[in-house]
C-alpha positions as semicolon CSV with decimal commas, in nm:
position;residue;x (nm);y (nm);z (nm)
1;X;3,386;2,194;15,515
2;X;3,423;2,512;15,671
3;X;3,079;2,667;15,534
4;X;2,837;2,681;15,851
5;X;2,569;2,705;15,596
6;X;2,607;2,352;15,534
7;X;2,680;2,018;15,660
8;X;2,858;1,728;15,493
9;X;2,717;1,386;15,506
10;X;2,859;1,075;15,380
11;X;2,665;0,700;15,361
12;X;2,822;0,377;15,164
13;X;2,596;0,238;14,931
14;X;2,579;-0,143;15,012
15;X;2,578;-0,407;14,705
16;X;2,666;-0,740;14,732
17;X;2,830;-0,708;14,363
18;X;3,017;-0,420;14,504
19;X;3,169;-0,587;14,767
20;X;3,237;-0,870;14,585
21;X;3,434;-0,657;14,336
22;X;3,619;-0,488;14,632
23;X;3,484;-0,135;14,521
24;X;3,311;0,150;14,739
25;X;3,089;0,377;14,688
26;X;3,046;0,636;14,907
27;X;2,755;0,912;14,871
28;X;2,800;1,247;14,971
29;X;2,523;1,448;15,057
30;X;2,492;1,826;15,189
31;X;2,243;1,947;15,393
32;X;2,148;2,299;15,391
33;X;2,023;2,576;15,709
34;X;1,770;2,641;15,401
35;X;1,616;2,298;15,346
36;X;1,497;2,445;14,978
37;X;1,887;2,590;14,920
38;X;1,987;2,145;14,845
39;X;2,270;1,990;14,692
40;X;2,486;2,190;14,498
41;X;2,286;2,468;14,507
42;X;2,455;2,661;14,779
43;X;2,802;2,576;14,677
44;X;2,698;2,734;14,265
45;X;2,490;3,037;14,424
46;X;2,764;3,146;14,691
47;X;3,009;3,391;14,499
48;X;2,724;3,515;14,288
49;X;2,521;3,612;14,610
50;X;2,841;3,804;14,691
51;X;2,872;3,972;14,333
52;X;2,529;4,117;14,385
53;X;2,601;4,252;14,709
54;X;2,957;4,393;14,657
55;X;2,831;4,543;14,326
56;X;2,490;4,689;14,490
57;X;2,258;4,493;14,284
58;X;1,903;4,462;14,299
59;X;1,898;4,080;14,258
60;X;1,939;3,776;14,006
61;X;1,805;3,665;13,771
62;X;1,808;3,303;13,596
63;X;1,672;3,041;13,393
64;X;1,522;2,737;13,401
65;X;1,221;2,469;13,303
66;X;0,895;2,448;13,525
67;X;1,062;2,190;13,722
68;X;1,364;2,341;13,801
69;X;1,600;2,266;14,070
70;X;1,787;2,572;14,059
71;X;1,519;2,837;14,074
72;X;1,332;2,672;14,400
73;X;1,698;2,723;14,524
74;X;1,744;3,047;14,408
75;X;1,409;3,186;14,487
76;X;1,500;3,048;14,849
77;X;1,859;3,242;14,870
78;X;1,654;3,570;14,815
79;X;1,445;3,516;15,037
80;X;1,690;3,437;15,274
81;X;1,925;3,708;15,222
82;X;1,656;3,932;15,127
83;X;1,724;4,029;14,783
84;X;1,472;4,004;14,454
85;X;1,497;3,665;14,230
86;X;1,339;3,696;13,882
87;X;1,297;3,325;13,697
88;X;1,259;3,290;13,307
89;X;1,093;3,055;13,233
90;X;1,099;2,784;12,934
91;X;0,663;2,692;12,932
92;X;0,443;2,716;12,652
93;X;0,171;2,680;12,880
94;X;0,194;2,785;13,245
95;X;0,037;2,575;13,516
96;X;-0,005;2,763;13,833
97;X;-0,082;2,448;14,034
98;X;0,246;2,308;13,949
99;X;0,431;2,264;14,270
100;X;0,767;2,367;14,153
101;X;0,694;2,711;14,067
102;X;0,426;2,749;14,362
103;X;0,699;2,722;14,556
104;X;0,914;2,954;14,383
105;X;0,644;3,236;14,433
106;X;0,567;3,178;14,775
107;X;0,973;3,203;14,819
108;X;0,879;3,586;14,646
109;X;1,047;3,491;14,312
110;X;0,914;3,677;14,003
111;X;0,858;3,423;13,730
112;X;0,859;3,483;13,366
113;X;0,736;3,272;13,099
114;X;0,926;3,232;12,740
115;X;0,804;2,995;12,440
116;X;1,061;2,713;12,414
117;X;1,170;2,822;12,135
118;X;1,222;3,169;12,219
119;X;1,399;3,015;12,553
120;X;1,679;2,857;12,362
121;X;1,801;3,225;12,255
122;X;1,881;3,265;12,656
123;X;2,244;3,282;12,563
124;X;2,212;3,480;12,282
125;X;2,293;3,853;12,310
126;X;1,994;3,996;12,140
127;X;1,771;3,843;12,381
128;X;1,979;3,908;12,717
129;X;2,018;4,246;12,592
130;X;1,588;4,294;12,584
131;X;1,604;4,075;12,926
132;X;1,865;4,364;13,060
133;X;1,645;4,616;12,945
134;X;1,347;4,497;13,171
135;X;1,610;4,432;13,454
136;X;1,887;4,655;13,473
137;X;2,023;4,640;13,820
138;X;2,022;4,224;13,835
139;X;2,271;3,986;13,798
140;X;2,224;3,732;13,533
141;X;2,316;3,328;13,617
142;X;2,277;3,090;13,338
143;X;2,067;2,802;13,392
144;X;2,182;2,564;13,656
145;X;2,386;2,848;13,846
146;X;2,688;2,722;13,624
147;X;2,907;3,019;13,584
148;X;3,244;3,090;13,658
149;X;3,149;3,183;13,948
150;X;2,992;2,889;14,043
151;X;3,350;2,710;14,059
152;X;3,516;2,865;14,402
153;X;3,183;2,729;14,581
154;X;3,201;2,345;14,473
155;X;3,585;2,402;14,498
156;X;3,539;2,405;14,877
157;X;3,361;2,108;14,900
158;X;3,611;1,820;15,093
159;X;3,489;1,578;14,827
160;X;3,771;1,317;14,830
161;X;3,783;1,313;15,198
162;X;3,594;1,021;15,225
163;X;3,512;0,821;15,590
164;X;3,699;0,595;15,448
165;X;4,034;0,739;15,324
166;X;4,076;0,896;15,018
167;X;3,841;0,856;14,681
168;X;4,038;0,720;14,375
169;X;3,755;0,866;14,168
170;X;3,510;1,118;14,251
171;X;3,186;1,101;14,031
172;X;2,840;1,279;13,958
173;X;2,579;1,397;13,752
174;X;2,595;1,627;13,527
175;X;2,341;1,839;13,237
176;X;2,469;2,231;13,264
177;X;2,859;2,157;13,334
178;X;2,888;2,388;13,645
179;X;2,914;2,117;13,954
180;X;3,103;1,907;13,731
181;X;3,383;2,186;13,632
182;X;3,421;2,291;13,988
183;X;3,542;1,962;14,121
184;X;3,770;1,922;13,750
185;X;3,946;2,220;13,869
186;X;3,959;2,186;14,242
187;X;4,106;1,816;14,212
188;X;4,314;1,828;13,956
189;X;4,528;1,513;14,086
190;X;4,203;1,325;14,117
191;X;4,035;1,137;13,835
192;X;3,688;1,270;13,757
193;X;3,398;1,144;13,609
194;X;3,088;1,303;13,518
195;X;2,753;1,137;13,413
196;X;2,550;1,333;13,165
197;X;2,200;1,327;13,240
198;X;2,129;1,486;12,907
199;X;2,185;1,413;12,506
200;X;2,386;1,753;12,457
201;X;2,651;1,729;12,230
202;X;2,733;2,087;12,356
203;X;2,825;1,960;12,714
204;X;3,216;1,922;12,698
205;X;3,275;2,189;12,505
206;X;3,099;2,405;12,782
207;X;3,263;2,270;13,038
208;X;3,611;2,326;12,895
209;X;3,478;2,710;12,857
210;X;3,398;2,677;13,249
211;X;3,770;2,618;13,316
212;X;4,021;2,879;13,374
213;X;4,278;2,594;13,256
214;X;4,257;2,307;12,993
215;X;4,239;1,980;13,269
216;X;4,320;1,572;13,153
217;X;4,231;1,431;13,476
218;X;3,838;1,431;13,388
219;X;3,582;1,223;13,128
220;X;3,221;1,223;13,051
221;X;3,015;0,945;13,016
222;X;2,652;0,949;12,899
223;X;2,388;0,802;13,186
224;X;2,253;0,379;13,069
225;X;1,873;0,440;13,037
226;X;1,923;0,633;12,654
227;X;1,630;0,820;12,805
228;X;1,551;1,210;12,751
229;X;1,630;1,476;13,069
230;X;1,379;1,441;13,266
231;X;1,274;1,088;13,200
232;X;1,319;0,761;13,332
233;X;1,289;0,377;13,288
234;X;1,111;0,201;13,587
235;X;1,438;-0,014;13,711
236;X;1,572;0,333;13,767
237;X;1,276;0,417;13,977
238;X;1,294;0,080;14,157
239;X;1,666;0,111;14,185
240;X;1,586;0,487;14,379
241;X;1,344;0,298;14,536
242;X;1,590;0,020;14,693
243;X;1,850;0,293;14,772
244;X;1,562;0,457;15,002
245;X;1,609;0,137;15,230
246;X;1,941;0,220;15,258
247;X;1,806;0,607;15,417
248;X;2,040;0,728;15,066
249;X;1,731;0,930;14,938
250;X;1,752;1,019;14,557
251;X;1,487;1,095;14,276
252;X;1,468;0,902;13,929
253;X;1,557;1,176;13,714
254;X;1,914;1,326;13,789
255;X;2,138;1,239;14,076
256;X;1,952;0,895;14,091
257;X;1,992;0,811;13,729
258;X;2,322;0,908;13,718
259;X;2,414;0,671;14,068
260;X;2,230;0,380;13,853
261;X;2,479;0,412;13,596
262;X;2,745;0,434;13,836
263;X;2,684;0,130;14,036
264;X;2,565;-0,063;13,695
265;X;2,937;0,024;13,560
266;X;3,083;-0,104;13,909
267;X;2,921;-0,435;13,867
268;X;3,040;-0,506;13,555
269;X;3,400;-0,406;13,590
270;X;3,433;-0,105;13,479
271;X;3,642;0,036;13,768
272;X;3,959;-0,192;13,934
273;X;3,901;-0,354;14,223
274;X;3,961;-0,168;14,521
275;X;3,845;0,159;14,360
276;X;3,724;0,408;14,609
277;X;3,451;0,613;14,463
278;X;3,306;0,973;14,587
279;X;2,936;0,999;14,430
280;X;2,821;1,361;14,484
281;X;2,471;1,384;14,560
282;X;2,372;1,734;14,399
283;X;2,007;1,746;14,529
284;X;1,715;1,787;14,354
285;X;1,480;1,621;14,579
286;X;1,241;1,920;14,540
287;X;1,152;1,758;14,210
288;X;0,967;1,458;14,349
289;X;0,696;1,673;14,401
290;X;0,666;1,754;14,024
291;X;0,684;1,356;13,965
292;X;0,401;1,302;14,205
293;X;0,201;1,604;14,054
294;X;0,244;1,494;13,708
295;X;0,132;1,115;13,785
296;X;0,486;0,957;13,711
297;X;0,543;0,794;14,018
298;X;0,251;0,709;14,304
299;X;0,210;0,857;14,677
300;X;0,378;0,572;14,855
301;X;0,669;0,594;14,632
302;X;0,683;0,960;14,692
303;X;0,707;0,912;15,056
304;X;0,925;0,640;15,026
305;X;1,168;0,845;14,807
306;X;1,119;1,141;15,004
307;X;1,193;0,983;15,312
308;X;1,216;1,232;15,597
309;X;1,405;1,526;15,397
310;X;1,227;1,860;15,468
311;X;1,151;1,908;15,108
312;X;0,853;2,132;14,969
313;X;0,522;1,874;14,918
314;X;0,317;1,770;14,598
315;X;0,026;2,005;14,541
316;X;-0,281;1,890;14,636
C-alpha cells in the first residue's frame, strides 16, 4: 500500500475445521498514524478530505448513531488536518457520559442531535437543504463515509495480495455499502462477498448506485445471528473472544459478527476446498467502549477484546 498514513497487516485465522477443509482465512487489518482514524476509515475519508481542501471548504459534516464508528474517525481527521467536523446525530436522548461522543468532542467535533425519526429524512432534500442552511461552506458525507468518493480510497487497498498468494475471494462486513463497493469495483476479476450486518432491504440497491459500472463478480449475504445492528448473541461474543487468543482483535457487533459468519460458512462447506479468503477487518474497535459503558459485555472481556490497540477507553 503506498499510503504512509497507514500500514497493512495480515494474520491467518487458525481453525482446526478450516484446515481440515483446506481453506484460509486470512485477516487484514490497517493500522492508522491516527489510532482513532481505524479500519476503513481512512481509506472512505481520503478523497473527501481532498474535496474540502481543493474546494476551500470550511469542513464536513456527517451522520451517524451515538455509537458511531465513523464520526470518532471523522472528528479525528479534523483534528488532524485541522479543519471543523460537525456530527448529526440520530438520539432521542443525549447522554454526555457516553464515551463515543466524549470522544468526538474532545477531537473538537460539533455534535448535533436529531429525533430518530426526523434522522431518517438525512437523505431527503428538504432536510439537507435546512442542514445547508446552518452550514454552508461544509461538505456533506452520508453516514458511514460511503460516497462516491469513498471508492478511489478502498480501491488502493492491496486486498488480494495475501502472505500467502492470491485470495480467491475477498470478504467483509458490510451496513452502508461504501467499503463494500470500493473493493466490487477495484477487483472486478475477483469474487466478492459482502456480509450485511444489517436487515436493510435497501442495501444492494445502494450499492449498485455506488458503482460507476453495473459489476457480476460480487453477492451479499445476510450475517447468521438474525440479530438487529448493533446486537449480538453471546457465541458471537465468545467467538470474538477466542479470536483475541489468536492477537486478531475484533468487537461483537460488526467486523466480528460478520468473521463469525464467515468462518461458520467455511466449516460447513460453503466455499471449495482450497479457497483462499481475504477478510477485511474495517475497524470499529472504538465501539467496545460503548459495549463496556452500556453493561453488554464485562471489564475483563473489554480488555481481552481490546487487547493492546490504542483505542479511546470506557468512561468511567
Amino acid at each position: 500500500m503506498s499510503d504512509p498514513f497507514y500500514q497493512l497487516q495480515w494474520q491467518l485465522l487458525v481453525d482446526p475445521l478450516l484446515t481440515a477443509r483446506q481453506i484460509q482465512i486470512w485477516v487484514a487489518t490497517l493500522s492508522c498514524r491516527v489510532p482513532d482514524i481505524a479500519g476503513n476509515k481512512w481509506l472512505k475519508l481520503k478523497y473527501h478530505i481532498q474535496q474540502i481542501q481543493q474546494h476551500n471548504k470550511k469542513g464536513i459534516l456527517s451522520f451517524g448513531g451515538a455509537f458511531s464508528n465513523h464520526l470518532v474517525a471523522l472528528a479525528a481527521a479534523g483534528q488532524h488536518f485541522g479543519f471543523h467536523t460537525v456530527g448529526i446525530v440520530r438520539s432521542s436522548a443525549p447522554d454526555w457520559h457516553n464515551p463515543t461522543l466524549t470522544r468526538c468532542r474532545e477531537l473538537g467535533m460539533q455534535l448535533q442531535f436529531v429525533q430518530p425519526e426526523q434522522y431518517r429524512q438525512k437523505q431527503q432534500p428538504e432536510f439537507l437543504a435546512w442542514l445547508q442552511s446552518q452550514y454552508p461552506d461544509f461538505l456533506f458525507v452520508p453516514e458511514g463515509g460511503s460516497s462516491p468518493l469513498a471508492l478511489p480510497g478502498l480501491a488502493e487497498l492491496p486486498i488480494t495480495r495475501t502472505p500467502a498468494g492470491t485470495a480467491s475471494l475477498i470478504a467483509c462486513a458490510t451496513a452502508s455499502g461504501g467499503t463494500l463497493a470500493g473493493l466490487i469495483a477495484a477487483h472486478p476479476d475477483t469474487s466478492v462477498l459482502g456480509i450485511s450486518v444489517v436487515k436493510d432491504s435497501s442495501l444492494p440497491d445502494r450499492i449498485d448506485q455506488l458503482l460507476p459500472v453495473q459489476h457480476s463478480n460480487w453477492q451479499l449475504r445476510q450475517e447468521q445471528s438474525q440479530k438487529p445492528y448493533g446486537k449480538f448473541t453471546q457465541q458471537t461474543l465468545q467467538f470474538c473472544l477466542d479470536l483475541a487468543q489468536q492477537q486478531i482483535y475484533t468487537e461483537p457487533v460488526y467486523s466480528g459478527k460478520a468473521l463469525h459468519s464467515l468462518v461458520g460458512w467455511a466449516q460447513q462447506g460453503d466455499f471449495a476446498p482450497g479457497s483462499h479468503i481475504a477478510f477485511f477487518h474495517t475497524g470499529g474497535l472504538q465501539g467496545l467502549a460503548g459495549l463496556y459503558y452500556r453493561g453488554l459485555i464485562n471489564q475483563q472481556q473489554y480488555q481481552l477484546l481490546l487487547g493492546s490497540v490504542n483505542v479511546a477507553g470506557p468512561a468511567e
